[in-house]
OpenMM code with the backbone's topology and positions (N, CA, C; nanometers):
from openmm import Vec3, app, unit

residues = "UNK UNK UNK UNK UNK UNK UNK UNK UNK UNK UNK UNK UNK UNK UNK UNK UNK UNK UNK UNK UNK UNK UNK UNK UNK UNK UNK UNK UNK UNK UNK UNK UNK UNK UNK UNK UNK UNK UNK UNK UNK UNK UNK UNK UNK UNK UNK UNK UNK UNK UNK UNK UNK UNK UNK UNK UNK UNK UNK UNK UNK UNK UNK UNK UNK UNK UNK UNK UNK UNK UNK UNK UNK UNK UNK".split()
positions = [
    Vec3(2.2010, 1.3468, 2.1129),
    Vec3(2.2090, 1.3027, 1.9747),
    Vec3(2.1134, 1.1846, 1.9551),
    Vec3(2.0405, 1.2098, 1.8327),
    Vec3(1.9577, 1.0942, 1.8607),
    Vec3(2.0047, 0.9605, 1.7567),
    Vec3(1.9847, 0.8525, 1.8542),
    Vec3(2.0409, 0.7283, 1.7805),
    Vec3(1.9698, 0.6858, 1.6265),
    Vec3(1.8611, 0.7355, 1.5571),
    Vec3(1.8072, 0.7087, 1.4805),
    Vec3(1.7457, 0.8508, 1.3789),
    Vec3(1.8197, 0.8505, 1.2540),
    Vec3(1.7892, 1.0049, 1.2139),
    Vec3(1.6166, 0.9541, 1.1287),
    Vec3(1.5778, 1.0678, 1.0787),
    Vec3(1.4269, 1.0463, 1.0560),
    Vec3(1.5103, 1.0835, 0.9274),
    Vec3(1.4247, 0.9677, 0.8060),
    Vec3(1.4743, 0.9556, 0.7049),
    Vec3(1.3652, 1.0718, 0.5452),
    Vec3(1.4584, 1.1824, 0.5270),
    Vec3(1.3151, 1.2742, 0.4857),
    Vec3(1.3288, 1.1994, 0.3405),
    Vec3(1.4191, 1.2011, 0.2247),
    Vec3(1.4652, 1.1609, 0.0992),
    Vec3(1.4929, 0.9960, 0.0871),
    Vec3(1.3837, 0.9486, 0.0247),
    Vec3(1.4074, 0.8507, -0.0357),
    Vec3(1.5326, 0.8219, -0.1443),
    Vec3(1.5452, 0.6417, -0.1591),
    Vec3(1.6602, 0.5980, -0.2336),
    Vec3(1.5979, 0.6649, -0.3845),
    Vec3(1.7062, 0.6614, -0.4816),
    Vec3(1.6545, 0.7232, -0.6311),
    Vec3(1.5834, 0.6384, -0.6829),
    Vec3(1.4866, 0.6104, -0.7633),
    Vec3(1.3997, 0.5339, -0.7931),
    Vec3(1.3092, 0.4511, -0.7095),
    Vec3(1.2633, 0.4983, -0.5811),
    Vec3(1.1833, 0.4504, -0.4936),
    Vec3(1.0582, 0.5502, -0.5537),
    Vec3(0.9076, 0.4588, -0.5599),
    Vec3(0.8163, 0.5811, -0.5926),
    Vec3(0.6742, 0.5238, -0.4822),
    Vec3(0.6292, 0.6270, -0.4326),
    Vec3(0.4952, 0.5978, -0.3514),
    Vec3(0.4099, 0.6850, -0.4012),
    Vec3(0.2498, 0.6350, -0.3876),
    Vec3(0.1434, 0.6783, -0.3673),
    Vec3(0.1063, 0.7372, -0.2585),
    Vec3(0.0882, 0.8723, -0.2280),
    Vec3(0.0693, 0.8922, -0.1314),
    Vec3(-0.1581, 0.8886, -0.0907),
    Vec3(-0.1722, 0.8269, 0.0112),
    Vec3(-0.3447, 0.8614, 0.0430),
    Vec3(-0.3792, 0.9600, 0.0281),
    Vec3(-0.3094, 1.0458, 0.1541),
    Vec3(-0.3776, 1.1553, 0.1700),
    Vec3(-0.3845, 1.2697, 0.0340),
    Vec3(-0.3030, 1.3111, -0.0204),
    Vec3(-0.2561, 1.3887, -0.0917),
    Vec3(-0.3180, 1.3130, -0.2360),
    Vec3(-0.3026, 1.1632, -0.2645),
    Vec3(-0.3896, 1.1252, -0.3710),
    Vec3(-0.2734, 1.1554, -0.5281),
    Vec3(-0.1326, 1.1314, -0.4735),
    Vec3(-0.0693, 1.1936, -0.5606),
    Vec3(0.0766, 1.0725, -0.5657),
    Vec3(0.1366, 1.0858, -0.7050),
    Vec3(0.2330, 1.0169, -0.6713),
    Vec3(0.3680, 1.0668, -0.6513),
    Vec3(0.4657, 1.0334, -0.5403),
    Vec3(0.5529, 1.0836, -0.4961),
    Vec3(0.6840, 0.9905, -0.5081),
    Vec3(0.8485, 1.1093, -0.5209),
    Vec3(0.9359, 0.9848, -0.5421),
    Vec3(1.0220, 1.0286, -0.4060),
    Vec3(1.0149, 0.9129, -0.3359),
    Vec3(1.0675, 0.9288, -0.2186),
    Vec3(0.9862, 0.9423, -0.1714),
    Vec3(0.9539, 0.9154, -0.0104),
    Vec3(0.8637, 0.9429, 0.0863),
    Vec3(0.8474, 1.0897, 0.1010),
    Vec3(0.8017, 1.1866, 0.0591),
    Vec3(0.7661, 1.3283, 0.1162),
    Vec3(0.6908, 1.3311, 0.2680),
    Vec3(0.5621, 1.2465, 0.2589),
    Vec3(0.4486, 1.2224, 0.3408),
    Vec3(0.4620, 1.0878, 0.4473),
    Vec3(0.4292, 1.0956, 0.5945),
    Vec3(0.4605, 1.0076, 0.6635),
    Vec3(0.3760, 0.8568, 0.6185),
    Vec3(0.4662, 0.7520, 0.6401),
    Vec3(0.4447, 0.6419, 0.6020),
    Vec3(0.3025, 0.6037, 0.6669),
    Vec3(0.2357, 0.6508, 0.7552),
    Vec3(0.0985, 0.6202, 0.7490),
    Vec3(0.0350, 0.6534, 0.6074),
    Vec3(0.0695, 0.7426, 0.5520),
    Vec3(-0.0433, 0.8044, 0.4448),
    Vec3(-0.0029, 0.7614, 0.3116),
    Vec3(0.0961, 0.6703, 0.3182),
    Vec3(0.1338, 0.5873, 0.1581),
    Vec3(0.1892, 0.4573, 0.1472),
    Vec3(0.1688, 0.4309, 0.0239),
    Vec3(0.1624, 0.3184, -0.0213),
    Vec3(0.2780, 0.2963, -0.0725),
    Vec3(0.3990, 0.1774, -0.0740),
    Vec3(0.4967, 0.1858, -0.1212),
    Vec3(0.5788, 0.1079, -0.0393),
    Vec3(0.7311, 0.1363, -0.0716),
    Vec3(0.7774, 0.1964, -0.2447),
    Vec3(0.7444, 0.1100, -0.3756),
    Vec3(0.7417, 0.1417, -0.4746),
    Vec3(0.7428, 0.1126, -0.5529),
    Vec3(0.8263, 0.1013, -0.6848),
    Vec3(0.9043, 0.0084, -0.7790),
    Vec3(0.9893, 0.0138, -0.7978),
    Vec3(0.9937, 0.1205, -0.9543),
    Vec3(0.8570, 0.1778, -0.9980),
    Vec3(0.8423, 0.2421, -1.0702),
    Vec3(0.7350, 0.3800, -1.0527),
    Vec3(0.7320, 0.4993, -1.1583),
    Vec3(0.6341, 0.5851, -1.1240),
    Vec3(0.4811, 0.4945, -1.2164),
    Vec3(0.4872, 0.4261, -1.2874),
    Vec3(0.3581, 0.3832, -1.3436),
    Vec3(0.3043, 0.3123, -1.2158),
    Vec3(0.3827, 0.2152, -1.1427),
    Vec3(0.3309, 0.0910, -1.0873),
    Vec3(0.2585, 0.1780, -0.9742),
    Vec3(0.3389, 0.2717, -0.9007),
    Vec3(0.2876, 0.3845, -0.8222),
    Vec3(0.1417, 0.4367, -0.8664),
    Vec3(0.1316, 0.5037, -0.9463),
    Vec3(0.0087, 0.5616, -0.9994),
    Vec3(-0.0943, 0.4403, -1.0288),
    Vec3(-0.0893, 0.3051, -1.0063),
    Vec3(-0.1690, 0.2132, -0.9910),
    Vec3(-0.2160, 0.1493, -0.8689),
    Vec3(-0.1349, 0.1893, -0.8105),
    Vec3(-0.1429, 0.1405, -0.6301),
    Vec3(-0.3097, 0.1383, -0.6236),
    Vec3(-0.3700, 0.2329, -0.6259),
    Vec3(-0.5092, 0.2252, -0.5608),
    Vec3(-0.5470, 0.1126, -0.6562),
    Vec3(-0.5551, 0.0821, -0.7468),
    Vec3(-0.5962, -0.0154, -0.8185),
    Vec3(-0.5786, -0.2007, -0.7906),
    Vec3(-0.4563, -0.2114, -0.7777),
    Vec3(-0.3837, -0.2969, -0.7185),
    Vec3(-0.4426, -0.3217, -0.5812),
    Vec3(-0.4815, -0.2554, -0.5297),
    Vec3(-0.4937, -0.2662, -0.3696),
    Vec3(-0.6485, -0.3307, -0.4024),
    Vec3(-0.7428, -0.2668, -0.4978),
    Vec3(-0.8740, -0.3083, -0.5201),
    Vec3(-0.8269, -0.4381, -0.5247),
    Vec3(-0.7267, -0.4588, -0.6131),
    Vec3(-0.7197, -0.5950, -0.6939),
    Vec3(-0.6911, -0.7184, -0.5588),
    Vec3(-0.5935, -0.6719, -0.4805),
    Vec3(-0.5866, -0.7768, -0.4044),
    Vec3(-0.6663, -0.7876, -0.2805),
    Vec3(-0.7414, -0.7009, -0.2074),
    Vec3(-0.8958, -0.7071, -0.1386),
    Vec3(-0.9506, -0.8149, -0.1643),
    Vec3(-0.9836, -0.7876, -0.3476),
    Vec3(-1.0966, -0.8875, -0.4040),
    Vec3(-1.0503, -0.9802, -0.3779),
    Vec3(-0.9330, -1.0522, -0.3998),
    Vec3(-0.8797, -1.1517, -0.4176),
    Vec3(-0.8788, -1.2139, -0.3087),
    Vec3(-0.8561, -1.1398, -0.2115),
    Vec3(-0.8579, -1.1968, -0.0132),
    Vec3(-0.9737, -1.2272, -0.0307),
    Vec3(-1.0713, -1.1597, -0.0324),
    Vec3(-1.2184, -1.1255, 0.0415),
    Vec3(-1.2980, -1.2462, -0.0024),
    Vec3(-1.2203, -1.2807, -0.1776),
    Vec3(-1.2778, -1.4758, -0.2588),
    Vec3(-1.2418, -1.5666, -0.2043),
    Vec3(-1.0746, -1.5731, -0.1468),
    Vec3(-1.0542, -1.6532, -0.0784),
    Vec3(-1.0552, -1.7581, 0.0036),
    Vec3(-1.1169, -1.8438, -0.0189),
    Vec3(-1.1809, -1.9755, 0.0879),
    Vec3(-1.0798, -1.9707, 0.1499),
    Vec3(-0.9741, -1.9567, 0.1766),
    Vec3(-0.8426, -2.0591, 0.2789),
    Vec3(-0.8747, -1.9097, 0.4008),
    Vec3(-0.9108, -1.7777, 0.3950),
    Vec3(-0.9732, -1.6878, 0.4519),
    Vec3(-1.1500, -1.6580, 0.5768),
    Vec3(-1.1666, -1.7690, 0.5205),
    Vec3(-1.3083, -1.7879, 0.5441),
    Vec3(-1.3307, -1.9415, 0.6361),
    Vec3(-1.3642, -1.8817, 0.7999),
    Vec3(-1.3696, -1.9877, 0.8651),
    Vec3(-1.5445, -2.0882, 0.8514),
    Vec3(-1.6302, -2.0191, 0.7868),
    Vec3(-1.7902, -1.9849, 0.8023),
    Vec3(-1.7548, -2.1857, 0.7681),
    Vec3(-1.8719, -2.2272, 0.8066),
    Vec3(-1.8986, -2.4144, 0.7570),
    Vec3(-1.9696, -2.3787, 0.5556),
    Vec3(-1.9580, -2.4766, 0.5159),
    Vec3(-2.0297, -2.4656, 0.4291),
    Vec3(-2.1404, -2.4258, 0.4068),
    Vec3(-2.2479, -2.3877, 0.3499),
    Vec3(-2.3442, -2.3157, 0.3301),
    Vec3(-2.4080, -2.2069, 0.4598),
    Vec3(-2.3153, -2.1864, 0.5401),
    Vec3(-2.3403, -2.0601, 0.6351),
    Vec3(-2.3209, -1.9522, 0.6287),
    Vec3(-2.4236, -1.8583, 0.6867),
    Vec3(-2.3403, -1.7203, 0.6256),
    Vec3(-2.2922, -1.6574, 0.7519),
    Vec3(-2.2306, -1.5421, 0.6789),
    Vec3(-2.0900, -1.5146, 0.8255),
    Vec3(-2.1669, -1.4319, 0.8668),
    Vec3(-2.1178, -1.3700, 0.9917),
    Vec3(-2.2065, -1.2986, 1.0798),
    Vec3(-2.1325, -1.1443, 1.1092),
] * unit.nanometer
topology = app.Topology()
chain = topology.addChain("A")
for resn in residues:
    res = topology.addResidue(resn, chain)
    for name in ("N", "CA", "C"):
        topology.addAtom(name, app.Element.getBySymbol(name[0]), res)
């Protein structure tokens, strides 16, 4: 018996993006490598790829991210 069941059905109102598939899903269908989530809505879901742009950018501006000295460029 195994001590840990593999969970196929998400809670009701859980929603993911899935990568691979490029689709939005409620409940995990697709293994958690390939999505994004949960999410506490289907809109916020269908924005994920967007969001994800959004916070990249936001890292990638980041000075508190960036060890480089002042006017150096990173390597």
């Amino acid at each position: 018996m195994a001590l840990f069941k593999k969970r196929t059905v998400g809670k009701a109102g859980e929603w993911y993006y899935c990568l691979e598939h490029k689709k939005v899903e409620e409940g995990p269908e697709c293994p958690a490598k390939n999505r994004f989530g949960p999410y506490t809505s289907r809109a916020e879901a269908q924005h994920a790829m967007e969001t994800a742009r959004e916070r990249n950018l936001e890292w990638e501006t980041d000075p508190k991210w960036h060890d480089a000295a002042p006017g150096r460029a990173d390597d």
